[in-house]
C-alpha positions as CSV (number, residue, x, y, z in Angstrom):
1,X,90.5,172.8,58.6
2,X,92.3,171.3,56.0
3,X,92.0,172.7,52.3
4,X,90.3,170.8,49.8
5,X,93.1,171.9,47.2
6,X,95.4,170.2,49.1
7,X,94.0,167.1,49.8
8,X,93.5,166.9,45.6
9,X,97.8,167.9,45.6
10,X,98.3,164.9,47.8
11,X,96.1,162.5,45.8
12,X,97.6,163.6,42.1
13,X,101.1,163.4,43.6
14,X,100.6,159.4,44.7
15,X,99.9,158.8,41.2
16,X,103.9,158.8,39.7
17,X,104.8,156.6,42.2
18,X,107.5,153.9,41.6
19,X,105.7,150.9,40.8
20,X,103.8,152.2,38.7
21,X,107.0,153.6,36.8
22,X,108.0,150.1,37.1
23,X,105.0,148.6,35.4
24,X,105.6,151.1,32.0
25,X,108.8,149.6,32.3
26,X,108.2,146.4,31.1
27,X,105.5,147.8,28.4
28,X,106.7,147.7,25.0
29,X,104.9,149.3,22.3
30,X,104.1,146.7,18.7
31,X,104.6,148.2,15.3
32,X,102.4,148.0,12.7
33,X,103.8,144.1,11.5
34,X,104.0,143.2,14.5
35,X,100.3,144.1,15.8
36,X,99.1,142.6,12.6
37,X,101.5,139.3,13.2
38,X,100.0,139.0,16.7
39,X,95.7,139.3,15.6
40,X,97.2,136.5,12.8
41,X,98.2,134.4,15.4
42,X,95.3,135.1,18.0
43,X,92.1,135.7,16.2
44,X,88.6,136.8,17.8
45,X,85.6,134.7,18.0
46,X,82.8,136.0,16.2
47,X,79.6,136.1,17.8
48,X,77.9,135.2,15.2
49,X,79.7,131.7,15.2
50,X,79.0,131.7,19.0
51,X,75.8,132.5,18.5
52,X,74.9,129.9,15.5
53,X,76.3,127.4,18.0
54,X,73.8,128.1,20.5
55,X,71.0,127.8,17.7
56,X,72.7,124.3,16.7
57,X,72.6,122.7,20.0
58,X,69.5,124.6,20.5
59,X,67.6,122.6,18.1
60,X,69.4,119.2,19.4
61,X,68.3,119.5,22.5
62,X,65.1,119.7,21.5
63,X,65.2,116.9,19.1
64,X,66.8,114.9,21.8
65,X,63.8,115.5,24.4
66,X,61.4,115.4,22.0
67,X,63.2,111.2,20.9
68,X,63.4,110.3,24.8
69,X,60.3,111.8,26.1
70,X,57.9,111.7,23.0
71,X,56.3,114.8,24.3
72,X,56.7,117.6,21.8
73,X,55.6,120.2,24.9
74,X,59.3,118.9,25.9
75,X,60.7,119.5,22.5
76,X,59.0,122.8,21.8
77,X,60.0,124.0,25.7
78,X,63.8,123.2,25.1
79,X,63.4,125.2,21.9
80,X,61.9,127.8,23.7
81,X,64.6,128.3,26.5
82,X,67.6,127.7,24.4
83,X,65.7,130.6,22.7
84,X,65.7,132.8,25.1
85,X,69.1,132.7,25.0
86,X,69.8,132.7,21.0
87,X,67.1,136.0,20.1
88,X,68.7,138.2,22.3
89,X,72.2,137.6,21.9
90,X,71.8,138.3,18.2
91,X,70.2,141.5,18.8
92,X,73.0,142.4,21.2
93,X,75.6,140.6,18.2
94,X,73.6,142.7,15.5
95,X,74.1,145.7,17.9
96,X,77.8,145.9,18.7
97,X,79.1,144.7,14.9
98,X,77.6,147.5,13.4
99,X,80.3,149.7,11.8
100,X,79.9,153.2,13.5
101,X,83.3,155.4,12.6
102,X,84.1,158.0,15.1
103,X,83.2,156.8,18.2
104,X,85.3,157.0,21.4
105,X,85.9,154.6,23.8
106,X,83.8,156.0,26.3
107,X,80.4,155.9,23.6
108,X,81.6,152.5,22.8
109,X,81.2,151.1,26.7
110,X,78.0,153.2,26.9
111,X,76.9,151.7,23.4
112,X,77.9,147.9,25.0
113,X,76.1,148.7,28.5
114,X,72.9,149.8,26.4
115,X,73.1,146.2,24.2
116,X,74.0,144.4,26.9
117,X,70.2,145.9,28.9
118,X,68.3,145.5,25.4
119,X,69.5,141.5,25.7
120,X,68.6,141.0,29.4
121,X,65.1,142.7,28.8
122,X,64.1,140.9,25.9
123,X,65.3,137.4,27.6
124,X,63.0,138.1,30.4
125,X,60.6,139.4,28.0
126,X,60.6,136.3,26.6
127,X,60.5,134.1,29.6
128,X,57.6,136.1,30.6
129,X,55.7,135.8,28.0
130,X,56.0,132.3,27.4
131,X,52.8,131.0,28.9
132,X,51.2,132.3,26.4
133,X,53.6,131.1,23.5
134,X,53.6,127.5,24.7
135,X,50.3,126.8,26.3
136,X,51.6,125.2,28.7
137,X,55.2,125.4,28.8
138,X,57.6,122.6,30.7
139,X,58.9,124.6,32.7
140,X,62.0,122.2,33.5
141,X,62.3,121.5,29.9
142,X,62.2,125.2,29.3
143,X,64.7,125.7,32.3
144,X,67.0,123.5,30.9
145,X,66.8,124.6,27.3
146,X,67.8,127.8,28.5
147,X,70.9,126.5,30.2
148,X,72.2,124.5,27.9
149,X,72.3,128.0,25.3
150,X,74.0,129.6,28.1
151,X,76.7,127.2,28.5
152,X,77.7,127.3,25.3
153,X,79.6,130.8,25.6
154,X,81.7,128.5,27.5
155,X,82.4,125.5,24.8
156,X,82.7,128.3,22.4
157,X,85.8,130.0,24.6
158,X,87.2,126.5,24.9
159,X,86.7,125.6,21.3
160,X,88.3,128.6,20.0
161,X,91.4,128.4,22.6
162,X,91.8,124.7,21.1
163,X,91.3,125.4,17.8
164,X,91.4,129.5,17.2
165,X,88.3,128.9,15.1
């Protein structure tokens, strides 16, 4: 029977192996300037601004239903779902800005897996709840509302690639 300390031997000795020497190769440590040169030239999106979007079209959509349909059950279920999608992404947003020296990476993807579980909670949270909050909802409106929000992560990514925000 083989050893177990042997099989581990066999598995840490694959790991130096050629392509990946190849692949550190072709890495090339910035400076300072030139770290700084390349965060000027690509900036991040802040979710804030991605998240004010969502409020923005949010609120025209609903405006929108509420001018074709003249139902404001419409308008106020397009509110609703678009949301759904705004509340929680600013708790998440609120969440992950907050300035919290000394943690590792490792606490960080924990911190972001936590945030990322408070959002999806309180959006079903929400959706569940919304019988009561609408009395009675639109449930396509609603549907639709909530769609629209979500799509806007998208025009955000495209909005900043064309314009860096």
């Amino acid at each position: 029977m083989p050893d177990r300390r042997d099989a581990t031997a066999a598995r840490q000795d694959t790991w130096g192996q050629p392509e990946d020497e190849a692949a550190d190769e072709g890495f090339k440590r910035l400076s300072r300037e030139e770290a700084a040169a390349l965060r000027a030239r690509h900036p991040s999106v802040s979710p804030w601004r991605v998240i004010a979007v969502q409020a923005v079209v949010g609120v025209a959509v609903a405006l929108i239903g509420q001018l074709l349909t003249g139902r404001s059950e419409v308008a106020w279920s397009l509110l609703y779902g678009a949301a759904a999608v705004v509340v929680p992404g600013a708790l998440m947003a609120r969440g992950m800005t907050r300035k919290r020296p000394g943690m590792t990476a490792g606490s960080l993807a924990v911190s972001f897996m936590l945030w990322e579980l408070v959002k999806i909670g309180v959006s079903v949270a929400m959706l569940g709840v919304a019988n009561w909050i609408l009395q009675p909802p639109h449930w396509p409106a609603l549907l639709v509302g909530l769609v629209v929000a979500l799509k806007m992560y998208w025009a955000a990514l495209l909005m900043w690639r064309r314009s860096k925000f």
